[in-house]
Backbone as JSON Lines, residues from 0, in Angstrom:
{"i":0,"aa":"X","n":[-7.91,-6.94,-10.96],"ca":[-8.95,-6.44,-10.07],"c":[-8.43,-5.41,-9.09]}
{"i":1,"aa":"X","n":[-7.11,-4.91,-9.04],"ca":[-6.42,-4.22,-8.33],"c":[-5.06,-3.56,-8.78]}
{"i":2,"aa":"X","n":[-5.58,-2.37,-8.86],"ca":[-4.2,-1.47,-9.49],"c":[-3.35,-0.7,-8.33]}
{"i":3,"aa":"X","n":[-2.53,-0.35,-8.39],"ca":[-1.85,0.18,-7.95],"c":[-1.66,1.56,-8.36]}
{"i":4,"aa":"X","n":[-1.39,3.04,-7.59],"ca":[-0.33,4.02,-8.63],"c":[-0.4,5.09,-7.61]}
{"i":5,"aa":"X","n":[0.56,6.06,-8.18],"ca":[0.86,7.2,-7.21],"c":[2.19,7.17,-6.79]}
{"i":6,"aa":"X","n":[3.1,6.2,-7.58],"ca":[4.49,6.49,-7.22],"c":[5.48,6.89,-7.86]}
{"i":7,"aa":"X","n":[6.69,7.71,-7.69],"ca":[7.32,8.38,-8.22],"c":[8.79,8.77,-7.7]}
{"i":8,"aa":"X","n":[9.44,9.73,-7.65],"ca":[10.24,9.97,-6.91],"c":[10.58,11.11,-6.54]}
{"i":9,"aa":"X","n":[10.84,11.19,-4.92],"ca":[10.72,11.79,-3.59],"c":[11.83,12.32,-2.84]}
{"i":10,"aa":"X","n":[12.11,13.41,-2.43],"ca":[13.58,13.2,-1.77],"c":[13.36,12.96,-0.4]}
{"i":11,"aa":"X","n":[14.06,12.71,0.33],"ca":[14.09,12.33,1.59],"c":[13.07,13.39,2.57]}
{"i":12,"aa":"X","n":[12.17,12.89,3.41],"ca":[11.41,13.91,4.26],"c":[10.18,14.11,3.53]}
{"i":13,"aa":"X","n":[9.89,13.68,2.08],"ca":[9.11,13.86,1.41],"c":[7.86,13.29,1.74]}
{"i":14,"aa":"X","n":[6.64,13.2,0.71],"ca":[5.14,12.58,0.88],"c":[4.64,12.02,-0.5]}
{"i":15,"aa":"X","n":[4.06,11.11,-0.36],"ca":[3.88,9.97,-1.63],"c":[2.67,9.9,-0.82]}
{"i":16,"aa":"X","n":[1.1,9.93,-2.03],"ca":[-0.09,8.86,-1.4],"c":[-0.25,7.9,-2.7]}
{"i":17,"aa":"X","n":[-0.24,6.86,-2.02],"ca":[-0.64,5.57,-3.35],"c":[-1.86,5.5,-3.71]}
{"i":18,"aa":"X","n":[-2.59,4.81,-4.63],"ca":[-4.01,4.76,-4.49],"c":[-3.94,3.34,-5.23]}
{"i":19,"aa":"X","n":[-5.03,2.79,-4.75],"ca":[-5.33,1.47,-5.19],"c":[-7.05,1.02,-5.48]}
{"i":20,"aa":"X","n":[-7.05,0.88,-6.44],"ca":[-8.07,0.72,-7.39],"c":[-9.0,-0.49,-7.22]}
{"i":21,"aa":"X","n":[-9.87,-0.89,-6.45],"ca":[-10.26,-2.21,-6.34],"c":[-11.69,-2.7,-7.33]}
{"i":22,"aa":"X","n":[-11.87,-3.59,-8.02],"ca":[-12.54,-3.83,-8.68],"c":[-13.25,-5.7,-8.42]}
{"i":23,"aa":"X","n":[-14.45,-6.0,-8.55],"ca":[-14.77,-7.34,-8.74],"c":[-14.92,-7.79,-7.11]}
{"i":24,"aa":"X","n":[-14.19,-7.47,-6.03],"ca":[-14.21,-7.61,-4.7],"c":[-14.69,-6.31,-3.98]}
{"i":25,"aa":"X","n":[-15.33,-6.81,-2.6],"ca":[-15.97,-5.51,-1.8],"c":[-15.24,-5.82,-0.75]}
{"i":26,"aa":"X","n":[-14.63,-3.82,-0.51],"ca":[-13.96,-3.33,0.42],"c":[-14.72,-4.27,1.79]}
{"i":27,"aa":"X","n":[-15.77,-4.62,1.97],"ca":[-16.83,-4.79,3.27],"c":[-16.01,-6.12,3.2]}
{"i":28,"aa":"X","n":[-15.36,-7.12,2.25],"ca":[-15.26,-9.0,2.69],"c":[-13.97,-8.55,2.52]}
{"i":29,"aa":"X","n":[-13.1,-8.22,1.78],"ca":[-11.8,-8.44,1.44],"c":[-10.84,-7.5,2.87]}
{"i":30,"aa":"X","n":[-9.98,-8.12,3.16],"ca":[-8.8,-7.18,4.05],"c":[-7.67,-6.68,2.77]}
{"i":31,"aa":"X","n":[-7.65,-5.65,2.39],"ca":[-6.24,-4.44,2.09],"c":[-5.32,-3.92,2.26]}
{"i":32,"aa":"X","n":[-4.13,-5.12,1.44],"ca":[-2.78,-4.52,2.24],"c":[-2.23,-4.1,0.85]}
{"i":33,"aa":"X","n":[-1.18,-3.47,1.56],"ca":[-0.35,-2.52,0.61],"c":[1.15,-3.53,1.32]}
{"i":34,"aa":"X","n":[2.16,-3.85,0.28],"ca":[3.28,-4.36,0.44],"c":[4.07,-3.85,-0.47]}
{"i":35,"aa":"X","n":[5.58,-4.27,-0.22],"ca":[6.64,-3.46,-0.97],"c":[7.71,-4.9,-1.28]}
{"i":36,"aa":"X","n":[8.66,-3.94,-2.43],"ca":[9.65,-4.99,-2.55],"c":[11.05,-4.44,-2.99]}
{"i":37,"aa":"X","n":[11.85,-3.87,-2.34],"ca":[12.93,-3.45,-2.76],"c":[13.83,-4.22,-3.88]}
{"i":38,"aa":"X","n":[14.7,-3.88,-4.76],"ca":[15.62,-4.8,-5.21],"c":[16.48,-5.68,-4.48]}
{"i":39,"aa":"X","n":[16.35,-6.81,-5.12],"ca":[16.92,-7.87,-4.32],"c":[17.04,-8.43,-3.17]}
{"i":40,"aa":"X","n":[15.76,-7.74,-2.67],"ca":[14.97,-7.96,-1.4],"c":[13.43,-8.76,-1.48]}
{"i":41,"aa":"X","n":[13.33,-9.63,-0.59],"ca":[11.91,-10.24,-0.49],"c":[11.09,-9.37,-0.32]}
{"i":42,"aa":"X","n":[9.52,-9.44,-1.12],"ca":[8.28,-8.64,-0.69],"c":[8.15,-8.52,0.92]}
{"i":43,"aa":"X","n":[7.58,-7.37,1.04],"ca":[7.57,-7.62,2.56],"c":[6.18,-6.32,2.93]}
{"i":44,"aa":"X","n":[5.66,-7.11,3.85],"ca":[4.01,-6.37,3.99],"c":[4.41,-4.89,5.08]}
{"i":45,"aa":"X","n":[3.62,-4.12,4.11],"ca":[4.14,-2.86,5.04],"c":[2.69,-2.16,5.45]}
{"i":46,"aa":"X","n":[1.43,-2.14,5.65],"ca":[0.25,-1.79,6.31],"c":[-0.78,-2.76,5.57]}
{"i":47,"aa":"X","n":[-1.85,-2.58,6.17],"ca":[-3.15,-3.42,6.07],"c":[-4.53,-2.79,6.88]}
{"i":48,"aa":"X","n":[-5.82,-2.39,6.07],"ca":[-6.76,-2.73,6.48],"c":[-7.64,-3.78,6.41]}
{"i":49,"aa":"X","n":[-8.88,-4.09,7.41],"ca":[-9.64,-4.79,7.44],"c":[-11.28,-4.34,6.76]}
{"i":50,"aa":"X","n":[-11.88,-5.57,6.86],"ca":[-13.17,-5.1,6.27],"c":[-13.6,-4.44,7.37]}
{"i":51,"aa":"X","n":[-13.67,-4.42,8.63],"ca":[-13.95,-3.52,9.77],"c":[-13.02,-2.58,9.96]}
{"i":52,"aa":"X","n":[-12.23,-2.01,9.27],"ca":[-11.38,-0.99,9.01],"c":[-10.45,-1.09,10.21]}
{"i":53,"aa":"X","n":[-10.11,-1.97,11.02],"ca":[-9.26,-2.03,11.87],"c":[-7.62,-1.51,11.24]}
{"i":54,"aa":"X","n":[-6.98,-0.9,11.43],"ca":[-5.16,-0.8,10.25],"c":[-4.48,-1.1,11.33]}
{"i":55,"aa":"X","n":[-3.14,-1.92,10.52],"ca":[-2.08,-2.19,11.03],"c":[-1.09,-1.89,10.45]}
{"i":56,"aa":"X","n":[0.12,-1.44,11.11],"ca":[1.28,-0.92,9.99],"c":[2.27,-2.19,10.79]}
{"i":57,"aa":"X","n":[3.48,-2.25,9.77],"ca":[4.63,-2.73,9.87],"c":[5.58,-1.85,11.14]}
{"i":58,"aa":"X","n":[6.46,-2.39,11.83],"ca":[6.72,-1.58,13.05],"c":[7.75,-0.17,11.66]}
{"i":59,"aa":"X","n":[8.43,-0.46,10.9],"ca":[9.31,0.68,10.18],"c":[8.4,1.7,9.22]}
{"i":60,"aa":"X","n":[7.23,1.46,9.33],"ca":[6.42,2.69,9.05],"c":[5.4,3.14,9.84]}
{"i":61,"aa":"X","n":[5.53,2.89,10.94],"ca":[4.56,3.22,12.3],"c":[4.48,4.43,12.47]}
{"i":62,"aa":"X","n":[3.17,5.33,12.48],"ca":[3.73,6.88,12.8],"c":[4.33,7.59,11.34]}
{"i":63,"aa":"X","n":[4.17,6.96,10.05],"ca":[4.94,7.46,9.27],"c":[4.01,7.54,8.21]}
{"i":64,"aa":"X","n":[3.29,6.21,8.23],"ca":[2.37,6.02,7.13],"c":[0.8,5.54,7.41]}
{"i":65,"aa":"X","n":[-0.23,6.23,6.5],"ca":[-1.62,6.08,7.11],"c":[-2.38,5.18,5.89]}
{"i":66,"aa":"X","n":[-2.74,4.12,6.12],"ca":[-3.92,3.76,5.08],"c":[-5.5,3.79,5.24]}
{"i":67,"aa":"X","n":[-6.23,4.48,4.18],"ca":[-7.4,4.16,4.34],"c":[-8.28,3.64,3.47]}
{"i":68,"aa":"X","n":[-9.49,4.04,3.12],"ca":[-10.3,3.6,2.16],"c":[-11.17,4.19,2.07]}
{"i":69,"aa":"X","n":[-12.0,4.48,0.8],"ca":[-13.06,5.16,0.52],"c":[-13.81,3.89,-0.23]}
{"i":70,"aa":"X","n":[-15.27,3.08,0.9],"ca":[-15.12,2.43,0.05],"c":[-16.41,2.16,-1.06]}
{"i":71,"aa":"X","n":[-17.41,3.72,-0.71],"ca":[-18.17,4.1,-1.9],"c":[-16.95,4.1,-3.32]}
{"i":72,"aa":"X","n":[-16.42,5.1,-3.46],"ca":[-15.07,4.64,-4.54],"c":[-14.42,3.34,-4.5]}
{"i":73,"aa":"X","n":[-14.28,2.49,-3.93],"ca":[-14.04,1.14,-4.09],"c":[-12.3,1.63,-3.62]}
{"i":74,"aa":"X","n":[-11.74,2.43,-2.91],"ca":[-10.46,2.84,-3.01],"c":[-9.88,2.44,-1.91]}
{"i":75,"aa":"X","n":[-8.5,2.07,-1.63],"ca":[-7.99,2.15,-0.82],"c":[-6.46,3.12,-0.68]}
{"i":76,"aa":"X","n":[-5.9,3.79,0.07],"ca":[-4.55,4.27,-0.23],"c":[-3.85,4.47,0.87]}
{"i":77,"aa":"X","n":[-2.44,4.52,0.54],"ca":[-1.87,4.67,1.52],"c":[-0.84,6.37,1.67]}
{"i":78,"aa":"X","n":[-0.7,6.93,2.62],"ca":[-0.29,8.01,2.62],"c":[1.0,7.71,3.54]}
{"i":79,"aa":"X","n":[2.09,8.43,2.77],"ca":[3.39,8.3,2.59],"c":[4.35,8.9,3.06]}
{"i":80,"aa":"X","n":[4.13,9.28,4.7],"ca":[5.03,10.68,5.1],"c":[6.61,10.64,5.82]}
{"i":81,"aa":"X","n":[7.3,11.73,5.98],"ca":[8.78,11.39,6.51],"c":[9.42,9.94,5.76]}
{"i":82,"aa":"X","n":[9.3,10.11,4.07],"ca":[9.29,9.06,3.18],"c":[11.45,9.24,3.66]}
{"i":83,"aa":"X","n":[12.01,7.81,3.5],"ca":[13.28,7.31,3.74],"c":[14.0,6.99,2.6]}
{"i":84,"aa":"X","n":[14.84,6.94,2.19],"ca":[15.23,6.03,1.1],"c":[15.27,4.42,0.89]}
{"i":85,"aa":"X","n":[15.1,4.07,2.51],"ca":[14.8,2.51,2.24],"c":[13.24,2.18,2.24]}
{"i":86,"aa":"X","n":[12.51,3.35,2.2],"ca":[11.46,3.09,2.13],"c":[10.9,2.66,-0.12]}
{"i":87,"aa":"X","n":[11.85,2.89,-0.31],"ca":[12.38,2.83,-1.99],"c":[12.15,1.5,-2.36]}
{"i":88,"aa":"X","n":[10.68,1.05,-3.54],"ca":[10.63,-0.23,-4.01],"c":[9.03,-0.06,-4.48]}
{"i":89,"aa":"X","n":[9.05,-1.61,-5.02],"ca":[7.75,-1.85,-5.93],"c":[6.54,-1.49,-4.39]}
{"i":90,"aa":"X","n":[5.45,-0.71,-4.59],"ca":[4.46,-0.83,-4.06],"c":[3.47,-1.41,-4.57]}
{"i":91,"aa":"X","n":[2.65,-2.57,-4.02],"ca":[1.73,-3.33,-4.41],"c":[0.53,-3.55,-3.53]}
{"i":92,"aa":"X","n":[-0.72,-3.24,-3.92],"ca":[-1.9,-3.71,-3.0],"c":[-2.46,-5.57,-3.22]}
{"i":93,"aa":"X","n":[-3.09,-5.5,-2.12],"ca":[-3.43,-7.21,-2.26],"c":[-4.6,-7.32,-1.4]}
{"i":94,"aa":"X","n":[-5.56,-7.88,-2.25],"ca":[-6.52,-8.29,-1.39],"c":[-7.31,-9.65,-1.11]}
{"i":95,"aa":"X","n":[-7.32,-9.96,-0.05],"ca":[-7.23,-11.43,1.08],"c":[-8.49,-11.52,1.49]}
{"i":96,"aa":"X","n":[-8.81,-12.85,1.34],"ca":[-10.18,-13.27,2.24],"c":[-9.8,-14.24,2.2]}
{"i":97,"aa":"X","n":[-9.99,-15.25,3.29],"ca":[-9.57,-16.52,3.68],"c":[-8.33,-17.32,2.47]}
{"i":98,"aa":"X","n":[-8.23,-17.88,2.05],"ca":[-7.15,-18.56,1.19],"c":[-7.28,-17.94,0.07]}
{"i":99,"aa":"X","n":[-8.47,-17.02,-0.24],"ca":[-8.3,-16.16,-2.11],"c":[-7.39,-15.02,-1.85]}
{"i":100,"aa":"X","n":[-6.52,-14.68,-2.72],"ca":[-6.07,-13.24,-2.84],"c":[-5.82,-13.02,-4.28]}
{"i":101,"aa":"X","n":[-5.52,-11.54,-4.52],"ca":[-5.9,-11.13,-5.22],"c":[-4.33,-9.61,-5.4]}
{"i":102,"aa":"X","n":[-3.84,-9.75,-6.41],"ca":[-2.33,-8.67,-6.49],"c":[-3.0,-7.97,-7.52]}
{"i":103,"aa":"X","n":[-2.65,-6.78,-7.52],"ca":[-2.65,-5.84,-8.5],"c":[-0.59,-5.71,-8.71]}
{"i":104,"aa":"X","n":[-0.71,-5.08,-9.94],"ca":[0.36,-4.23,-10.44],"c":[0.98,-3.46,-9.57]}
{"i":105,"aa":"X","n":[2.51,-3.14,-9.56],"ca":[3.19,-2.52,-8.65],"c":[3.35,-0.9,-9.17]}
{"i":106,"aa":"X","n":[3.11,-0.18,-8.31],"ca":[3.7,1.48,-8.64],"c":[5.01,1.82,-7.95]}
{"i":107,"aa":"X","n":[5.66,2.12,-8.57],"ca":[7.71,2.22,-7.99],"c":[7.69,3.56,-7.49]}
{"i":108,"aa":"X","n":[8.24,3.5,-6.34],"ca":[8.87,4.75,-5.13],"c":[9.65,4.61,-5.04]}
{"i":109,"aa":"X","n":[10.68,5.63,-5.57],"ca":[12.28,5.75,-5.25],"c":[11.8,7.37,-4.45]}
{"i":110,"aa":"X","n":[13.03,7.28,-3.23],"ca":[13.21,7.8,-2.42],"c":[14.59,8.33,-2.16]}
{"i":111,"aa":"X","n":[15.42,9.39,-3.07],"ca":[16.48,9.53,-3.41],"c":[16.8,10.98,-3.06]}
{"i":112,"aa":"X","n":[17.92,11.86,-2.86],"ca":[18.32,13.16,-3.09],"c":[18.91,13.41,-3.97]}
């Protein structure tokens, strides 16, 4: 019900926008986060909107990265700027309403020179 894509690889200083595909759930009940998972590192949540479009970022992409949603297109994405190399790993959207969630497929961002 949720895809992921838009990732690739970037050199440092670069811009990545993800896009995430939502299907079967409405942008209006579900909250939309986008999370990451480096190798051999735990997933770890890196922005989020709400069904009232409130966003929150993670403090290491504050100022760096914007998510929004279109949600006639059912879309959500995240835009990817002053991209890092530890910013490098599986990107995954997820969408939450009280105890249901819901993962899509990961799109990979390497962030390399």
């Amino acid at each position: 019900q949720l895809q992921a894509s838009g990732g690739g690889t970037v050199q440092p200083g670069g811009s990545l926008r993800l896009s995430c595909v939502v299907s079967g759930i409405s942008l209006d009940d579900y909250a939309i986060g986008w999370f990451r998972q480096a190798p051999g590192k735990q997933r770890e949540w890196v922005a989020g909107i709400s069904p009232g479009t409130d966003r929150n970022y993670a403090d290491s992409v504050k100022g760096r990265f914007i998510i929004s949603r279109d949600s006639r297109r059912n879309m959500v994405y995240l835009q990817m700027n002053s991209l890092k190399p530890e910013d490098s790993g599986d990107y995954y959207c997820r969408g939450a309403r009280g105890t249901a969630e819901y993962w899509g497929q990961g799109t990979l961002v390497t962030v390399s020179s």
